[in-house]
C-alpha positions as CSV (number, residue, x, y, z in Angstrom):
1,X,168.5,-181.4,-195.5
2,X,171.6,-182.8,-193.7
3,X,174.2,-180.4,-195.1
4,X,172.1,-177.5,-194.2
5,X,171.1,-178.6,-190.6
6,X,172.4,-175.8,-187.8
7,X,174.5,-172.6,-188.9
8,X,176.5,-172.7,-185.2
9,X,174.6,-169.8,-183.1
10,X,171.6,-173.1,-182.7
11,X,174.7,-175.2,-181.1
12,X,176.5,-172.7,-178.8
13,X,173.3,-171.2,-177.6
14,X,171.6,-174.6,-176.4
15,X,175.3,-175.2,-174.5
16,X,175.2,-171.7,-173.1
17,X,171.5,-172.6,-171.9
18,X,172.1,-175.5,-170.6
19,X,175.1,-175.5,-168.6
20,X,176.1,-171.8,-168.0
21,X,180.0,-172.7,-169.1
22,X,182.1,-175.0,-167.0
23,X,181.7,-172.6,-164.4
24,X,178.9,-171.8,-163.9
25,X,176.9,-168.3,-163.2
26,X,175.7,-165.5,-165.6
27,X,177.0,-165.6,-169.3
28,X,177.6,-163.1,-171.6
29,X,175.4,-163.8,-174.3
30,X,177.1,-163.1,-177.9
31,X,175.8,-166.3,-180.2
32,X,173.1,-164.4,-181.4
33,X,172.7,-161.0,-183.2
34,X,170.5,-159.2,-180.5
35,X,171.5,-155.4,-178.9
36,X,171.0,-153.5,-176.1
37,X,170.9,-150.4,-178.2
38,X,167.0,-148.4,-177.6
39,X,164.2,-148.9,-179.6
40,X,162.4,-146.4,-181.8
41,X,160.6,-143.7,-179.8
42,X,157.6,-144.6,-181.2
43,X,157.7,-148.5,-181.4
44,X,156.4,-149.5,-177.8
45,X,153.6,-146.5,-177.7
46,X,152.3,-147.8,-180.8
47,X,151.9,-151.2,-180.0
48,X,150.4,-151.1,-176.6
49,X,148.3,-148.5,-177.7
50,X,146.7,-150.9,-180.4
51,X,146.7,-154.1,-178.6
52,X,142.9,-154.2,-178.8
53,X,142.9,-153.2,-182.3
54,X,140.9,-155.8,-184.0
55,X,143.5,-155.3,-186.9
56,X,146.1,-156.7,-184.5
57,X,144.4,-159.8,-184.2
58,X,143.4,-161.0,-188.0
59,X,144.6,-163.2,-190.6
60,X,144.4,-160.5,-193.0
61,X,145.6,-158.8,-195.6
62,X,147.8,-161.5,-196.2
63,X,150.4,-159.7,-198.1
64,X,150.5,-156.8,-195.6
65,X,148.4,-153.8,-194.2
66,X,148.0,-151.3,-197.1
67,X,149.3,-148.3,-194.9
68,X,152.5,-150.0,-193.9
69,X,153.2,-151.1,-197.3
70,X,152.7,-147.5,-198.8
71,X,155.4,-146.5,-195.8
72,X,157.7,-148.5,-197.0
73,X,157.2,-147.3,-200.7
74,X,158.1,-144.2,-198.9
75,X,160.7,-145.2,-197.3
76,X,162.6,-147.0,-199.8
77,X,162.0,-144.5,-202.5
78,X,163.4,-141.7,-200.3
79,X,167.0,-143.7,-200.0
80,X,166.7,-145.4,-203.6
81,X,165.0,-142.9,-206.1
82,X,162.8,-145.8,-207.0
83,X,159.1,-146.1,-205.7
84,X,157.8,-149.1,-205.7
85,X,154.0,-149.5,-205.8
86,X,152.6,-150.4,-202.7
87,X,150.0,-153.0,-204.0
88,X,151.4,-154.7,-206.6
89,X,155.6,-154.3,-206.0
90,X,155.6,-154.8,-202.2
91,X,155.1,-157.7,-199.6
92,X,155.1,-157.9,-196.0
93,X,156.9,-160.7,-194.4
94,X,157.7,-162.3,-191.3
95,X,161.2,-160.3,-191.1
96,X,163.6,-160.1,-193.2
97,X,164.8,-163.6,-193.5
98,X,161.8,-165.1,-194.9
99,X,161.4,-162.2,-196.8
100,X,164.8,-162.9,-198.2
101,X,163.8,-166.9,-198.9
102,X,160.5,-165.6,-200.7
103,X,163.1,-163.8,-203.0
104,X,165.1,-167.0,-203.7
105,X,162.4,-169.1,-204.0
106,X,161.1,-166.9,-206.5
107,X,164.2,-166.3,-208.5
108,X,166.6,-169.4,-208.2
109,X,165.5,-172.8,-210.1
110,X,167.5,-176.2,-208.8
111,X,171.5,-175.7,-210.3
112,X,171.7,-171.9,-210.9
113,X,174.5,-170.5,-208.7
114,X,173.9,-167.4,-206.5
115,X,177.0,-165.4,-206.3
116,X,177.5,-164.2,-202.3
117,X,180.6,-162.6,-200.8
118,X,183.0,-164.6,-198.4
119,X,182.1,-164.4,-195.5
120,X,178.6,-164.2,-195.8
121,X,175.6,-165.1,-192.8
122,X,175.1,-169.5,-193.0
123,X,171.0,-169.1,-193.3
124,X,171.8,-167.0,-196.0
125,X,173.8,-169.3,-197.5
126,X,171.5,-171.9,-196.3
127,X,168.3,-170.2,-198.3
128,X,170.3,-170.6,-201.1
129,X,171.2,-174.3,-201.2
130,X,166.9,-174.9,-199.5
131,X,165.8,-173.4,-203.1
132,X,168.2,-176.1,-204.6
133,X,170.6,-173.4,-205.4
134,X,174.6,-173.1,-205.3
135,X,176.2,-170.4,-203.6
136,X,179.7,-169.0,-205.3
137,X,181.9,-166.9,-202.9
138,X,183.4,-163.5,-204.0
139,X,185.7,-162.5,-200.8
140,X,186.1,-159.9,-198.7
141,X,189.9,-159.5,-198.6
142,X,190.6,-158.9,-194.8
143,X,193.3,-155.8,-194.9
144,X,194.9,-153.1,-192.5
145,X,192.0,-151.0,-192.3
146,X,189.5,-153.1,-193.0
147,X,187.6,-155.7,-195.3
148,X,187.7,-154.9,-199.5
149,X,185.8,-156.4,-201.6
150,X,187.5,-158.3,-204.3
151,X,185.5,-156.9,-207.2
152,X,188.5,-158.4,-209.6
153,X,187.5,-161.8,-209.0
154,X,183.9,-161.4,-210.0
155,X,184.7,-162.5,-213.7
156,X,186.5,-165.4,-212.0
157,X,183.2,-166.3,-210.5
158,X,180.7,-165.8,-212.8
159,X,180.0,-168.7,-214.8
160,X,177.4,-169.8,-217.3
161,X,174.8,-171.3,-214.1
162,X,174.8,-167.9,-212.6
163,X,171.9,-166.4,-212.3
164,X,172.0,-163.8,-210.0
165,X,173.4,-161.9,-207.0
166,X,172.4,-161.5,-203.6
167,X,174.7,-159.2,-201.1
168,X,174.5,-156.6,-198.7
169,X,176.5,-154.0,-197.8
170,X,177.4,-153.6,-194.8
171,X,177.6,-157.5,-194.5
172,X,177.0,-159.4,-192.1
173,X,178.7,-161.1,-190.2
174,X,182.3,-159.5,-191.9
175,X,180.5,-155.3,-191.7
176,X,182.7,-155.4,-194.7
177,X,180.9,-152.3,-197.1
178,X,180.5,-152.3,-201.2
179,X,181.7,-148.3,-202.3
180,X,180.2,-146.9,-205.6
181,X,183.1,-149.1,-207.6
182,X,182.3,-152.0,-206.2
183,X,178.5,-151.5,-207.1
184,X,179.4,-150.4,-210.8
185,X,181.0,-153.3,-211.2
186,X,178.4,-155.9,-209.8
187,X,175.9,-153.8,-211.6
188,X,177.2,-153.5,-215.0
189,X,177.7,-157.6,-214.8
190,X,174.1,-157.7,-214.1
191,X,173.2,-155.8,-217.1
192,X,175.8,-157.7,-219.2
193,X,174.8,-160.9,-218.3
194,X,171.0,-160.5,-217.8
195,X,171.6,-161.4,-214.0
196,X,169.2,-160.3,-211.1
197,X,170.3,-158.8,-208.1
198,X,168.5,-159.6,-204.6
199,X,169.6,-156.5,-202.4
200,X,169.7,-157.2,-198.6
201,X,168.9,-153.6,-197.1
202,X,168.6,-154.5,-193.4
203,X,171.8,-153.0,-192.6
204,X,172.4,-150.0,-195.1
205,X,172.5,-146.9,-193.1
206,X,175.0,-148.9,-190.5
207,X,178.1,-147.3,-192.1
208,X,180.9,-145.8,-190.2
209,X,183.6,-143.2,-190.4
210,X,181.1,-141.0,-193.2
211,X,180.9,-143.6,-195.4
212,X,178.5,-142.8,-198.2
213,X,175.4,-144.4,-198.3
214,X,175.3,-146.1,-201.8
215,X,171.8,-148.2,-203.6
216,X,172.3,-150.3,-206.2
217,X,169.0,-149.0,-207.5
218,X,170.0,-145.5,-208.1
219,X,172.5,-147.4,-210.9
220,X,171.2,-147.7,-214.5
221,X,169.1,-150.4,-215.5
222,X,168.7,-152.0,-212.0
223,X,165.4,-151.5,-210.9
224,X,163.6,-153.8,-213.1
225,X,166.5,-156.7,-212.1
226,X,166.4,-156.0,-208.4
227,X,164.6,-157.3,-205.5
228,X,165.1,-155.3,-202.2
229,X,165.0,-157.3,-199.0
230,X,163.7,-154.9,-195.6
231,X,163.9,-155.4,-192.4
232,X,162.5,-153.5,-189.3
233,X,165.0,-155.7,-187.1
234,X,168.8,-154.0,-187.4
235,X,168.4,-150.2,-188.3
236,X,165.3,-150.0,-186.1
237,X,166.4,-152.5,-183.7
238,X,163.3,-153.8,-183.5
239,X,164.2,-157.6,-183.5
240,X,160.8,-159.4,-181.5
241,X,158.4,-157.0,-184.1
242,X,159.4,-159.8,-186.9
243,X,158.5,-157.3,-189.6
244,X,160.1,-157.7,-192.9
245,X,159.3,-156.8,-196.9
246,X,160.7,-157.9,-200.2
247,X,160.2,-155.5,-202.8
248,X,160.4,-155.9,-206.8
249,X,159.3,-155.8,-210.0
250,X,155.4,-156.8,-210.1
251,X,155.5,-160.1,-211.7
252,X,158.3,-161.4,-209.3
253,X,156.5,-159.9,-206.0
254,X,153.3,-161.9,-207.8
255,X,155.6,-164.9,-206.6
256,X,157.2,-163.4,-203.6
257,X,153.0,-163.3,-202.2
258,X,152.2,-166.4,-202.9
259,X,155.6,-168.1,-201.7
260,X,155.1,-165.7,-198.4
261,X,151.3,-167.0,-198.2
262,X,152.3,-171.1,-198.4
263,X,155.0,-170.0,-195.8
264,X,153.5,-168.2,-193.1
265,X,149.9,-167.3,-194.5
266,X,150.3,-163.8,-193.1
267,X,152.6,-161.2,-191.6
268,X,152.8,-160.2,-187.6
269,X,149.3,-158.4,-187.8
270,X,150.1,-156.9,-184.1
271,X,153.3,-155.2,-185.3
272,X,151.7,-153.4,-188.6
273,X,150.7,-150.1,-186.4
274,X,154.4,-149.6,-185.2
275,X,155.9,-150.3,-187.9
276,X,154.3,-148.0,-189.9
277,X,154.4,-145.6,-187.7
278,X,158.3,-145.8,-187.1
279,X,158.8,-145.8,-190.9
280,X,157.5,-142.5,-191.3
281,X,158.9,-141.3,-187.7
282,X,161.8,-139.4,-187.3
283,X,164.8,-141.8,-188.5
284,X,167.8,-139.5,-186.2
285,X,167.9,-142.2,-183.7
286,X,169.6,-144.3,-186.7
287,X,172.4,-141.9,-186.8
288,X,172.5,-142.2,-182.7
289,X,172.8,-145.5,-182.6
290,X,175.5,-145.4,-185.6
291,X,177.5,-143.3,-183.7
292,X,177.6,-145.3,-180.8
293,X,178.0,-148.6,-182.8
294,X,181.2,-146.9,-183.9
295,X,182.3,-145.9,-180.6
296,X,182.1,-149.6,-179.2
297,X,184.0,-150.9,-182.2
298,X,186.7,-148.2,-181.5
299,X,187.2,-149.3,-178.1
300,X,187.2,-152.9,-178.4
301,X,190.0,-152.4,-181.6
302,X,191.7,-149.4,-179.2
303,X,191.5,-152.4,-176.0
304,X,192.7,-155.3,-178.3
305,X,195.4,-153.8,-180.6
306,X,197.3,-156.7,-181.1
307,X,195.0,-159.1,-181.7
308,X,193.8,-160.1,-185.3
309,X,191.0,-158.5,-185.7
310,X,189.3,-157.1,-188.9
311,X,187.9,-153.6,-188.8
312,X,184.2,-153.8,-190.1
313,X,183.2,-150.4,-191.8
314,X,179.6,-151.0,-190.5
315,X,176.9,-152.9,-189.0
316,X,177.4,-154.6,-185.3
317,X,179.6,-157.6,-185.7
318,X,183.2,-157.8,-185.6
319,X,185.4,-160.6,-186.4
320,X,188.7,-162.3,-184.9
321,X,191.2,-164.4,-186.8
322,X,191.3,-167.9,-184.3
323,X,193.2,-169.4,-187.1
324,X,196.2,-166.9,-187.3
325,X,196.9,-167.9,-183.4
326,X,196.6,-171.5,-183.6
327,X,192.6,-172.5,-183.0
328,X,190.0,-173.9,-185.0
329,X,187.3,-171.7,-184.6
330,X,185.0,-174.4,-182.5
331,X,187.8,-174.9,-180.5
332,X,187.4,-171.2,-179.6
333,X,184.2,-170.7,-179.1
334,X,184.1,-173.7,-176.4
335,X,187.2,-172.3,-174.4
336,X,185.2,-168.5,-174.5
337,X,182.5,-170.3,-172.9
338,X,184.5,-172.5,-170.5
339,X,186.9,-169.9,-169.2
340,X,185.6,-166.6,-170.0
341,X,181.5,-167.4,-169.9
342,X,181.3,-165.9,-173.1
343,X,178.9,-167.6,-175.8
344,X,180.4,-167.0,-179.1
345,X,179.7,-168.3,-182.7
346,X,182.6,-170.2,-184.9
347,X,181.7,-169.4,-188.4
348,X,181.9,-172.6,-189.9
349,X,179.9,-173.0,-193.1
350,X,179.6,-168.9,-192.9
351,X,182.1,-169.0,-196.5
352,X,184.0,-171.3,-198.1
353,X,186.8,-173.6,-196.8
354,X,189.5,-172.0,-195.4
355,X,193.4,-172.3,-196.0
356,X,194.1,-174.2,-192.6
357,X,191.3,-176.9,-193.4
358,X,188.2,-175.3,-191.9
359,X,185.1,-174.4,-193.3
360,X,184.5,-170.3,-192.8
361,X,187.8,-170.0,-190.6
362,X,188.6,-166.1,-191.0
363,X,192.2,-167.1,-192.4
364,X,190.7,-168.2,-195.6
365,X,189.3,-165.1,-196.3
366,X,191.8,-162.9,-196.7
367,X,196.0,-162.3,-196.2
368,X,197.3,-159.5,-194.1
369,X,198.3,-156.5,-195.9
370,X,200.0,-154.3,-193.1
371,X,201.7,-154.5,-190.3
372,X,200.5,-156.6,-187.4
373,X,202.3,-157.7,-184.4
374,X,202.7,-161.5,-184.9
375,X,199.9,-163.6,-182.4
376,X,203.2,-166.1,-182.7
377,X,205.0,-164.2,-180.3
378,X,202.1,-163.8,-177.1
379,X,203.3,-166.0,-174.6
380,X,201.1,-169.1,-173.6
381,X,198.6,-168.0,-171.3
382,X,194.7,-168.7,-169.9
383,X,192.4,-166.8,-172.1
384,X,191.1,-165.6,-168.9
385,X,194.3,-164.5,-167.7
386,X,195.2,-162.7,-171.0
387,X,192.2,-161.3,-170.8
388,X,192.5,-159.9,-167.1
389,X,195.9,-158.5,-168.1
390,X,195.0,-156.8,-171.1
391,X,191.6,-155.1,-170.5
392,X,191.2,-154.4,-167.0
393,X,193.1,-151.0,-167.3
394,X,190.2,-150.2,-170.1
395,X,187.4,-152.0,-169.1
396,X,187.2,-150.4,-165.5
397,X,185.4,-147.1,-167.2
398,X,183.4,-150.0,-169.0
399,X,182.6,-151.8,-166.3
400,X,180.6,-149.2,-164.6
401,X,178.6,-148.5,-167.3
402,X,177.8,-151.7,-168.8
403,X,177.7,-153.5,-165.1
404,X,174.7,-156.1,-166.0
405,X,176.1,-158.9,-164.0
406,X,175.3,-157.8,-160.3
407,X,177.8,-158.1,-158.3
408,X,180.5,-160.0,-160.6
409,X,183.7,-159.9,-159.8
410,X,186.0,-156.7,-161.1
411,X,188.0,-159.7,-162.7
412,X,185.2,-161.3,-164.4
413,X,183.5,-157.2,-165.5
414,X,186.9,-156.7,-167.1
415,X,187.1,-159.8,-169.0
416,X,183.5,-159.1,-170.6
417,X,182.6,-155.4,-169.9
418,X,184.8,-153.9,-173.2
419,X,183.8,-156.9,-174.8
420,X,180.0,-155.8,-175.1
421,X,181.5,-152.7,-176.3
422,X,182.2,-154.0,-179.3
423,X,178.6,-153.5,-180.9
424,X,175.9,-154.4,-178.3
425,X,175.1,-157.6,-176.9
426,X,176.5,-157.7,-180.3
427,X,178.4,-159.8,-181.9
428,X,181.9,-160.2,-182.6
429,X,180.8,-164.3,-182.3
430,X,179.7,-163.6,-186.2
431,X,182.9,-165.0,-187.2
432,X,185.9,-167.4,-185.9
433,X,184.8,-167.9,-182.3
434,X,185.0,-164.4,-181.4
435,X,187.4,-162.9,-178.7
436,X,190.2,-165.5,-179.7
437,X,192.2,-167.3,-176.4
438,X,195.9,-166.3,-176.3
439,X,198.4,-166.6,-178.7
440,X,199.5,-170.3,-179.0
């Protein structure tokens, strides 16, 4: 277990909890995926209203309430064109993270390799190497406008161990997005090679800029290969629900029960009311909360033009390059904390091991393919400094609507005001110690 023990967000939050930052006071907490953005309309009506629901309160089914399981049939056959049936091809889990280690567990034997893209989320990586599995990196190539995926290197990576895929698009933590190409080619090695394909759907409809919505299911030959992995907790925003499902072919979800039963015994029975009843609600708050994901991602790219950040084409993370202005990212993520009371997440062991020597640094990911103003060239300055100079022209409009911290300083609201912008209480942590110091 040692090589898999913490994924950095365990790390900076217990600092963050424990000692506020070298100075003290309120922090701004970005270590960990959770949002500001509004629930569902219908998630907190539901649940108080069937608090004293027996149903709430039982052990059983242990696969999942019948009527939230036939929801998400619904659901996913209305984005896919595949219905799954609800009793036999669908399993409730405990969110989507144990939902996504049923699907491993169920489909990965000790030595097969799992190919993932570069960078991808640790405990997803993590879940690959607890089944006894290896991961293999496929990268994101970090460019002008964005992340690509490098869909010419999946030959390079597929070896004779593979056994299947598991990616998600957007991903997290990069928001980097697979197009219909991209999917064509993963899909037509899956058909070649008799490889099965774990889908992570938490994310899907995330996509900016009118990106089209593309499922791998809606490809030929894929649905009897794939397993879909749900998620009430990113779309729907609704992270303390811990609703989840894996969906699949019947045999495989056979395993995927009895894996979810050894694990938890049963889902969250006091969430099955609102979740069902948000799957078949009306889904235009997903679109709202796009848009305005989008909008924060603007303004924090608009507010930090020179610095070396990666355009994600979805989700709610962004990413900064530490390494390409002279940090590791730990390094970072400790001087965010210390001078900016920012928690932030280095992505060590988030990919493979970068060009400068560390493991998940942003630099190893990708090369620059336009024109950037060179970090070299900032002068040496306080991150707190550089960031007082920088944003507080665009953070004062910021400042007023996202002014959580009381009666901070205007200093200390325009150091971390159009930083939430960038996706929520969001994360731009999900890779290289987010909002990087100044240049070295």
């Amino acid at each position: 277990m040692q090589p898999i023990r913490g994924f950095g967000i365990d790390q900076v939050a217990a600092v963050a909890e424990q000692t506020g930052g070298s100075h003290g006071g309120p922090i701004l907490r970005m270590e960990n995926l959770d949002t500001d953005l509004p629930l569902p309309p219908e998630a907190l009506e539901v649940t108080r209203s069937k608090l004293e629901d027996p149903k709430s309160n039982s052990w059983l089914p242990f696969t999942g309430d019948l009527d939230l399981r036939a929801a998400i049939s619904d659901f996913t056959a209305e984005r896919s064109g595949h219905r799954y049936e609800h009793e036999r091809e669908i399993v409730i889990t405990a969110a989507g993270m144990e939902a996504l280690l049923n699907a491993v567990l169920c489909t990965v034997d000790a030595g097969d390799e799992v190919i993932v893209t570069d960078p991808t989320y640790a405990g997803i990586v993590n879940r690959i190497r607890l089944a006894g599995g290896v991961p293999r990196f496929v990268p994101f190539l970090a460019e002008e406008y964005g992340w690509r995926f490098d869909r010419d290197r999946l030959g390079d990576v597929v070896g004779p161990r593979t056994t299947g895929f598991l990616l998600m698009s957007p991903s997290m933590p990069s928001g980097g997005y697979l197009d219909e190409g991209d999917w064509l080619a993963v899909c037509e090695l899956c058909r070649e090679r008799d490889l099965f394909l774990i889908y992570d759907a938490a994310m899907e409809r995330l996509l900016f800029d009118d990106r089209p919505f593309v499922h791998p299911l809606r490809m030929e030959g894929m649905a009897e290969r794939t397993v879909v992995v749900g998620s009430l907790s990113k779309e729907h925003r609704m992270i303390g629900w811990r609703v989840g499902w894996v969906a699949g072919p019947a045999d495989t979800m056979t395993d995927a029960g009895w894996a979810h039963v050894y694990n938890t015994t049963m889902p969250v029975a006091i969430s099955r009311f609102a979740a069902t009843a948000v799957l078949r609600g009306d889904q235009s708050h997903v679109a709202e909360c796009v848009a305005e994901l989008a909008r924060r991602r603007d303004t924090m790219l608009s507010g930090l033009s020179d610095w070396p950040f990666v355009s994600p084409s979805g989700g709610w993370s962004l990413l900064l390059d530490v390494a390409s202005l002279g940090f590791e990212p730990a390094e970072a993520s400790r001087i965010l904390l210390d001078e900016a009371k920012i928690a932030a997440t280095a992505m060590t062991g988030w990919g493979t091991r970068s060009r400068g020597g560390t493991s998940g640094s942003c630099s190893a990911l990708s090369r620059w393919s336009g024109s950037r103003p060179s970090p070299t060239a900032w002068p040496t300055r306080s991150l707190r400094r550089r960031l007082r100079v920088e944003l507080e022209p665009q953070a004062v409009d910021a400042a007023r609507h996202f002014g959580h911290y009381g009666h901070a300083s205007p200093m200390a609201l325009a150091t971390r005001s159009i930083i939430r912008l960038t996706s929520c209480a969001l994360v731009p942590k999900f890779n290289r110690a987010c909002p990087a110091p100044g240049g070295p």
